[in-house]
BALUM-147287 format. One line per 10 residues: number of its first residue (from 1); their letters; for each residue x, y, z of N, C-alpha, C. Coordinates in steps of 0.02 Angstrom, whole numbers, plus 50000, padded with zeros to 5 digits. Layout:
BEGIN
NUM	a	X/Y/Z/X/Y/Z/X/Y/Z ~ ...
This chain:
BEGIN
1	xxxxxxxxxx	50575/49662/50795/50502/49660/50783/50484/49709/50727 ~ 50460/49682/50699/50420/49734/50634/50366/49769/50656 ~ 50358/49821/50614/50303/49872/50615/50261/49861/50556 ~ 50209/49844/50555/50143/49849/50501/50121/49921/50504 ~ 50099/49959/50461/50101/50037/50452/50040/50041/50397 ~ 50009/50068/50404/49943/50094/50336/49926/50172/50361 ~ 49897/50184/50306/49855/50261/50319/49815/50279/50302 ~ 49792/50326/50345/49721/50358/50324/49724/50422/50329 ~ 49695/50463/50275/49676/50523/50290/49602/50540/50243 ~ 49586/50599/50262/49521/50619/50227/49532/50619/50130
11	xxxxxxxxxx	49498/50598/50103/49512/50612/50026/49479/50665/50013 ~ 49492/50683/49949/49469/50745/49930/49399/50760/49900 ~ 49367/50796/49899/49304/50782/49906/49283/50768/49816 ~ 49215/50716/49816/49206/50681/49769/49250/50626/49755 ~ 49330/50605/49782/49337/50553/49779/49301/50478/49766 ~ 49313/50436/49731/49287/50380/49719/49262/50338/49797 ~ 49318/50360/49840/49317/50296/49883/49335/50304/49948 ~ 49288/50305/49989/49315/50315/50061/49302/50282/50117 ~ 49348/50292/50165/49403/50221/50217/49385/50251/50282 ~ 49328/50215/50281/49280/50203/50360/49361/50175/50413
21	xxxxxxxxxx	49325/50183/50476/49371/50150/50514/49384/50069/50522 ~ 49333/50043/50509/49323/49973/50500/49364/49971/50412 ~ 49395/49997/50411/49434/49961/50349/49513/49962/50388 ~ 49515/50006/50418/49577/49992/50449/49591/49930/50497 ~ 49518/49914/50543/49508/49861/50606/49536/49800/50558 ~ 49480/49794/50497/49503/49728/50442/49550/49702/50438 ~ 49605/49773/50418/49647/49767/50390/49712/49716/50456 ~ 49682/49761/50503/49733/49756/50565/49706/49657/50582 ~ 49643/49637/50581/49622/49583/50607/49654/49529/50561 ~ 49660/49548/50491/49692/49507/50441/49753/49487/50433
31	xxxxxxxxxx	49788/49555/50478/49879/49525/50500/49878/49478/50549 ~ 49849/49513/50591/49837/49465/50634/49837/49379/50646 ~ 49786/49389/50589/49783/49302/50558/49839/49257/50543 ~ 49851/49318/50484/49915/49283/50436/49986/49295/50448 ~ 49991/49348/50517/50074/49356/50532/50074/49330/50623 ~ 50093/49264/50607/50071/49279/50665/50152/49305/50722 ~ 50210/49309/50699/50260/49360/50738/50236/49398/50760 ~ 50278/49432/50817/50283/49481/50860/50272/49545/50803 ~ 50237/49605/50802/50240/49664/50763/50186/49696/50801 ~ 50213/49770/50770/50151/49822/50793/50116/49838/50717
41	xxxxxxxxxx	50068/49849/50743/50013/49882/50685/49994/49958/50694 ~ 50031/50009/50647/50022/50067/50657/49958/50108/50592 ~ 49924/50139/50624/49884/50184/50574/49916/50260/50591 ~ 49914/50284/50511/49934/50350/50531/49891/50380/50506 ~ 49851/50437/50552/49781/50473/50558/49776/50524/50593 ~ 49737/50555/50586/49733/50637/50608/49688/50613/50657 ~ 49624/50538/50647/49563/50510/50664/49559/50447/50720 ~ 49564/50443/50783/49580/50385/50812/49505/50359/50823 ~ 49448/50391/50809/49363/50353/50829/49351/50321/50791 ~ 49351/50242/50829/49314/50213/50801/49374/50151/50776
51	xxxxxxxxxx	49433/50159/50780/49486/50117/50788/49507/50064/50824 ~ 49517/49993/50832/49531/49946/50878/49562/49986/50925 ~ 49566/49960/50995/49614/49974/51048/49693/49951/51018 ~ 49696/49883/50999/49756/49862/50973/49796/49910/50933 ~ 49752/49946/50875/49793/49986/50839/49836/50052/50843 ~ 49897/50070/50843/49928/50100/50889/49923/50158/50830 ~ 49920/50231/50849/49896/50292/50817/49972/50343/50818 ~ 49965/50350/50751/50028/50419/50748/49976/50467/50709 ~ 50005/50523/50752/49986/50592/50705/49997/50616/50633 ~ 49929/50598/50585/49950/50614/50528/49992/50667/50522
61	xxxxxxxxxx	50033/50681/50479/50057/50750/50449/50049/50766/50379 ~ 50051/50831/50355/50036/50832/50311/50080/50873/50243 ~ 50139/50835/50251/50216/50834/50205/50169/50835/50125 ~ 50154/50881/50067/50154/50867/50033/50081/50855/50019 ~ 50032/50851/50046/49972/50816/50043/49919/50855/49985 ~ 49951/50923/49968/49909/50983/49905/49950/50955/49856 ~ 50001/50906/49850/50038/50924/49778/49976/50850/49758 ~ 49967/50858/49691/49893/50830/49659/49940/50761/49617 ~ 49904/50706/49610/49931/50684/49545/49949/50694/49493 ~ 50025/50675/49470/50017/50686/49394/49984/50651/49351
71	xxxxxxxxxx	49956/50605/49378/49856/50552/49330/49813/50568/49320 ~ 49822/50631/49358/49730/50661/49359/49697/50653/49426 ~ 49645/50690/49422/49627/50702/49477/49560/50634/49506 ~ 49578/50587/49458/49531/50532/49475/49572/50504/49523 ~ 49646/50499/49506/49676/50433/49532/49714/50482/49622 ~ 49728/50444/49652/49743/50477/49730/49821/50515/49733 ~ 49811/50540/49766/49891/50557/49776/49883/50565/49843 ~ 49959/50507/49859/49976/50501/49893/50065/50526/49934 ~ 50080/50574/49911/50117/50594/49927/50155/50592/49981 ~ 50103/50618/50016/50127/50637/50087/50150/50559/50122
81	xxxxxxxxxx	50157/50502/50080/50163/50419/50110/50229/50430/50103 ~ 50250/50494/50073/50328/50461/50041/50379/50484/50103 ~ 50352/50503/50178/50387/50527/50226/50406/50457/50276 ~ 50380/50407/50219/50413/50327/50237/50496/50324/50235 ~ 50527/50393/50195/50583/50358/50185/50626/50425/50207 ~ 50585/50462/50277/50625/50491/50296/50697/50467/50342 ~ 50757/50502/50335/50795/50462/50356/50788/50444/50438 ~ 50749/50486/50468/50754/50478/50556/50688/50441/50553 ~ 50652/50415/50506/50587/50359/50522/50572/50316/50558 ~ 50650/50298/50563/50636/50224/50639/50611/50268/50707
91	xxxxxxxxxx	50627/50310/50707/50615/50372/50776/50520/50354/50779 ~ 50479/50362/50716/50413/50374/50712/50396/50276/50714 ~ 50408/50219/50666/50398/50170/50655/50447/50116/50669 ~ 50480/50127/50682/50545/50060/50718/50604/50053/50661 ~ 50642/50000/50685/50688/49981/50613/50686/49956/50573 ~ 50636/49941/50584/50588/49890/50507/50531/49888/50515 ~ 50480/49905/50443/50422/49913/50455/50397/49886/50364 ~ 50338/49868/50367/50289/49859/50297/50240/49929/50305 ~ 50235/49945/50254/50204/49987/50227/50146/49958/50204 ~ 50072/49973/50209/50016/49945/50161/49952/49951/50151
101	xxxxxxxxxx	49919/49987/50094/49873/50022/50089/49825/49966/50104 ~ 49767/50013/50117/49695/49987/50181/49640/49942/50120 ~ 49647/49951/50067/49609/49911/49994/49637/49846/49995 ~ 49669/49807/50021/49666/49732/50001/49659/49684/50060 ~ 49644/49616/50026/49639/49556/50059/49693/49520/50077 ~ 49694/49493/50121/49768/49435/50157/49722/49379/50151 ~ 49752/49334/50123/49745/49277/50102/49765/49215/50130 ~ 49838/49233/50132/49891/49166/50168/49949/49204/50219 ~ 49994/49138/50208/50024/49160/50291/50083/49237/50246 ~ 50094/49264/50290/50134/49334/50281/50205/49334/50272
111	xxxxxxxxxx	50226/49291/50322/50305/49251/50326/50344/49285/50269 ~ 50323/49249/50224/50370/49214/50173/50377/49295/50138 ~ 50342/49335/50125/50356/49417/50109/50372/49429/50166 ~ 50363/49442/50204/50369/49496/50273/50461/49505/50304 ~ 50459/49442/50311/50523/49409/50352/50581/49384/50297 ~ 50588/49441/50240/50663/49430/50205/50706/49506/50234 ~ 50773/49460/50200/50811/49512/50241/50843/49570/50194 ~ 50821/49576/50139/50824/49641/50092/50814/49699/50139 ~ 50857/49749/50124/50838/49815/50150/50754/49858/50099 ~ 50772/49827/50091/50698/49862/50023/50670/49804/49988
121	xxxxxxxxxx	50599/49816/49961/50566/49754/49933/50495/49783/49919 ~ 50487/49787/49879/50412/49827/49844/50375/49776/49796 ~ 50323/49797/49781/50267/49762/49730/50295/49784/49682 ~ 50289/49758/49631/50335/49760/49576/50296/49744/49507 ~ 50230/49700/49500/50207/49710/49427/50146/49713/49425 ~ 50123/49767/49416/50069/49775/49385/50063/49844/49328 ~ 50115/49882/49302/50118/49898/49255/50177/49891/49229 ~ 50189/49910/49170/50227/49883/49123/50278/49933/49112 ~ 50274/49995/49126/50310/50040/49128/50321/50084/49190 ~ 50265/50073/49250/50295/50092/49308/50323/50035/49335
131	xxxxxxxxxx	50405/50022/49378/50423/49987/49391/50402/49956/49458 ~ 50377/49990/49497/50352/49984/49575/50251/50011/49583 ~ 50237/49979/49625/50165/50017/49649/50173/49997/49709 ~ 50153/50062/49742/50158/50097/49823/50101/50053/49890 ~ 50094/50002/49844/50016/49952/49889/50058/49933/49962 ~ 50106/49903/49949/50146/49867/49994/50240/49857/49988 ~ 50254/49904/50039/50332/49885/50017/50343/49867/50082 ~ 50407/49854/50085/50461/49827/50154/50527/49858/50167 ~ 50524/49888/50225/50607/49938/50228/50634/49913/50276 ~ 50685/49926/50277/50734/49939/50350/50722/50013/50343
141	xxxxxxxxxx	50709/50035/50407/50719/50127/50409/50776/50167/50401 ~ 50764/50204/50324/50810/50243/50317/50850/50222/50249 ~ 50837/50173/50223/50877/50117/50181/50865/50160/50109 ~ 50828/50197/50098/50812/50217/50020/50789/50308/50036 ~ 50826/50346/50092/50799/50392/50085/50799/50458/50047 ~ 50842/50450/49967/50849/50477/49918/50789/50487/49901 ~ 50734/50440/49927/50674/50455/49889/50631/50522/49914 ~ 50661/50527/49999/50629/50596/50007/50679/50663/50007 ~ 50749/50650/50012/50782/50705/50006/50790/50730/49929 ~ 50775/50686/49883/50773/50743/49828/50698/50742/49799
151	xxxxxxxxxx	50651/50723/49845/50609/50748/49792/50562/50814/49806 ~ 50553/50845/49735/50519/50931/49751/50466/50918/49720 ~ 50419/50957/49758/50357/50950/49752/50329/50996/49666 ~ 50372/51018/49663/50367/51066/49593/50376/51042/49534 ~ 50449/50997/49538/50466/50961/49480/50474/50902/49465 ~ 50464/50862/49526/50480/50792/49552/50407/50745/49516 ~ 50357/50778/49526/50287/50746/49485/50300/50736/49425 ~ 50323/50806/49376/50320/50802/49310/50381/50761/49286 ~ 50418/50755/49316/50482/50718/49307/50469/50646/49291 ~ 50425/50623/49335/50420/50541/49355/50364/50519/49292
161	xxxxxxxxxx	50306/50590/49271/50256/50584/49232/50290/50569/49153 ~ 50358/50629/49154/50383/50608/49104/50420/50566/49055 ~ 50449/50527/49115/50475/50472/49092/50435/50397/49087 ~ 50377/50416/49085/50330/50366/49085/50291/50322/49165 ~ 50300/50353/49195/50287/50313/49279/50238/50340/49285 ~ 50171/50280/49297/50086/50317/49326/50103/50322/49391 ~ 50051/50358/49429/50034/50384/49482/50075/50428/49514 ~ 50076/50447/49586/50098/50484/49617/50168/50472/49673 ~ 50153/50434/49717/50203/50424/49752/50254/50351/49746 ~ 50216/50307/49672/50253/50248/49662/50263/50275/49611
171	xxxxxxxxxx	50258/50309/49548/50293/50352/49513/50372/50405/49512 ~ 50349/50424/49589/50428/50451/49589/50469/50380/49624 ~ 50444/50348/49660/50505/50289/49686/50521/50263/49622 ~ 50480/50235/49578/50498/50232/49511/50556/50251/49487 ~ 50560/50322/49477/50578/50349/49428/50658/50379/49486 ~ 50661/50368/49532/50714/50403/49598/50741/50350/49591 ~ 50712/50279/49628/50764/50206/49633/50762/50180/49561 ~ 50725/50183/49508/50748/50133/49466/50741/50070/49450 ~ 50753/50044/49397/50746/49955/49390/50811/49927/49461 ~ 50800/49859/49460/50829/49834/49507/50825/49835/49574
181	xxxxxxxxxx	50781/49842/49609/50766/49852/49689/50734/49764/49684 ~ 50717/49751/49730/50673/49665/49744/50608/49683/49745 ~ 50586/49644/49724/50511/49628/49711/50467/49574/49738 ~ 50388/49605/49753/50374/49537/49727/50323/49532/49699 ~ 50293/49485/49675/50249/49478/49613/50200/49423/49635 ~ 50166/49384/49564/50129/49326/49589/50164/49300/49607 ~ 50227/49266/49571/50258/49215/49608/50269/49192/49668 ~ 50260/49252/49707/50268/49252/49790/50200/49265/49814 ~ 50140/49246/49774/50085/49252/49809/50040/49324/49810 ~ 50076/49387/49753/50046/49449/49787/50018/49456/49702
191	xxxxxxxxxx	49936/49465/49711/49902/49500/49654/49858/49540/49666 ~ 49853/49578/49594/49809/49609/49564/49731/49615/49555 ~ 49684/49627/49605/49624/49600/49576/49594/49626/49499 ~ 49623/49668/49501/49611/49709/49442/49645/49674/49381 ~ 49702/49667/49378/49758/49644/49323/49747/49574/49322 ~ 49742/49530/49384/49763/49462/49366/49688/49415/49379 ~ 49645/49448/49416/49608/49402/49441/49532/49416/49421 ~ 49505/49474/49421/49434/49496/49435/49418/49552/49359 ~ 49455/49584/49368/49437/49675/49327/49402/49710/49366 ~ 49367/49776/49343/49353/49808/49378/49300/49795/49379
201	xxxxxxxxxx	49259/49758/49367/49170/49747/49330/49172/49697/49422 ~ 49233/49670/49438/49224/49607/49480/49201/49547/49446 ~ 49182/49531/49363/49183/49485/49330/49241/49439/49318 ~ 49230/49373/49371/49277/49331/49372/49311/49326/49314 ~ 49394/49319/49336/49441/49291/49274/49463/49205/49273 ~ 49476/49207/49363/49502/49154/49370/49489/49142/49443 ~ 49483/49085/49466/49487/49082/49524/49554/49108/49576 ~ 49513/49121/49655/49592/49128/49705/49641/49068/49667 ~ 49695/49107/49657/49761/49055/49647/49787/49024/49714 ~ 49819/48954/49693/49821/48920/49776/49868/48960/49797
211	xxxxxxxxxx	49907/48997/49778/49985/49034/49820/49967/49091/49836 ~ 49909/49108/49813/49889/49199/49834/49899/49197/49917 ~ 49931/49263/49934/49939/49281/50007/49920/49362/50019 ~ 49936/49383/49949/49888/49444/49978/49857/49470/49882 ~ 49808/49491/49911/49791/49522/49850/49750/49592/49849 ~ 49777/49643/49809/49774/49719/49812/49713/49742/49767 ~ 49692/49768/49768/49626/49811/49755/49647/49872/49731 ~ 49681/49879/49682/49712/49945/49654/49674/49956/49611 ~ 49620/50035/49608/49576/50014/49555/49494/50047/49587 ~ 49467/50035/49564/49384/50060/49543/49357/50011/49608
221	xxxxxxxxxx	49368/49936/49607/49323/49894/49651/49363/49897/49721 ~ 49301/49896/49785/49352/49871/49838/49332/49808/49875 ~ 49385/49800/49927/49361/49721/49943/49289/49742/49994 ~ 49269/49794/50045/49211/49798/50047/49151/49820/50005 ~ 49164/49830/49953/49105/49845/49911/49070/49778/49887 ~ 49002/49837/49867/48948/49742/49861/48964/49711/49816 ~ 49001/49720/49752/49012/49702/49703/49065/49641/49724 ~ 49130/49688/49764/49163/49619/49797/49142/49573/49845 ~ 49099/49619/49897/49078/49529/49933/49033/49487/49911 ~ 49028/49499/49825/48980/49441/49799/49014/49377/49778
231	xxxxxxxxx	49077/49383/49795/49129/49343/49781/49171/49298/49849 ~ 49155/49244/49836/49159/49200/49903/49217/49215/49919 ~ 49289/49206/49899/49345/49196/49941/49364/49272/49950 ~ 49330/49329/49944/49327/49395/49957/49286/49398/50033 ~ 49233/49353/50038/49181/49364/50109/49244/49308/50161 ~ 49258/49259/50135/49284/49211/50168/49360/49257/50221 ~ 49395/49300/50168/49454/49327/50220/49462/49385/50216 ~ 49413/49432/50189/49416/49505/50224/49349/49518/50281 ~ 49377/49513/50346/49338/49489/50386/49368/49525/50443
């Protein structure tokens, strides 16, 4: 059985954007829909009010959570996510689990990402020079945990900044695993609202594509903001 996993913690103050509990319920009601296998749905939170009963609660911790972006202080750092690839993790989340931030929409059925048998499998394009973004990956527990035993909070940022990798915690997987891990992309149904579909204005590009199954909100707009639910197949399945 798989583990579905997202998180929440407090952002830092003035942040752009912040994750009521009803973004987590969404999130959880939307697997729901579209997976329909056996899995648990875990939030990891310091915060259990105001959370479905369904959703099963681990104690945030806070591994890393002062070291800042190397993007700036607009964009999040998420650091402390990267204790996904501690090696005793199945102990906290099982032997297989998805990883996936609380900003996007599920669209279609889950299957066809969820249920391959890669030990690893990450989002894979939406920039051109970072090779991975941290929206949604897929592990077996324990399968990549180079990514937390070498990384230092001192030199491990500037490292990943330097070789060209944006953000924070898909920056060092970046720049730790490398080209060649599995992916997936549109082809398998997973976009960009920002890159492929909307922008940040939410000024249509193109319509939902028929294969979209999930689509990420990386970016300025979210799927609850008014800007997005002025957009039908945005009201239709983030719900």
């Amino acid at each position: 059985m798989i583990s579905v996993v997202t998180w929440r913690w407090k952002p830092p103050a003035g942040y752009r954007s912040t994750f009521g509990p009803e973004t987590v319920n969404v999130l959880r009601r939307m697997v729901a829909r579209h997976y329909p296998d056996p899995h648990r749905f875990i939030c990891v939170t310091d915060d259990r009010e105001g959370l479905d009963r369904e959703v099963e609660v681990v104690p945030g911790w806070n591994d890393f959570a002062d070291v800042p972006s190397p993007s700036g202080g607009r964009n999040p750092s998420c650091y402390r996510r990267l204790r996904a690839f501690h090696p005793e993790i199945a102990q906290t989340f099982g032997p297989r689990f998805v990883s996936l931030d609380l900003d996007m929409v599920i669209t279609g059925d889950l299957r066809p990402l969820w249920n391959r048998p890669e030990p690893f499998v990450i989002w894979g394009d939406t920039n051109p020079r970072t090779f991975y973004n941290g929206s949604m990956f897929l592990m077996s527990a324990g399968a990549r945990s180079k990514v937390w035993n070498t990384f230092d909070p001192k030199t491990s940022p500037a490292a990943a900044r330097a070789a060209g990798h944006f953000g924070s915690d898909q920056g060092w997987i970046s720049h730790c695993l490398g080209k060649g891990e599995a992916t997936w992309s549109t082809a398998d149904g997973v976009y960009s609202f920002r890159n492929h579909l909307h922008g940040e204005t939410a000024t249509p590009k193109t319509a939902l594509p028929s294969n979209a199954r999930v689509v990420v909100f990386h970016g300025c707009v979210e799927p609850w903001s008014a800007r997005a639910q002025r957009i039908e197949w945005v009201k239709e399945y983030y719900r």
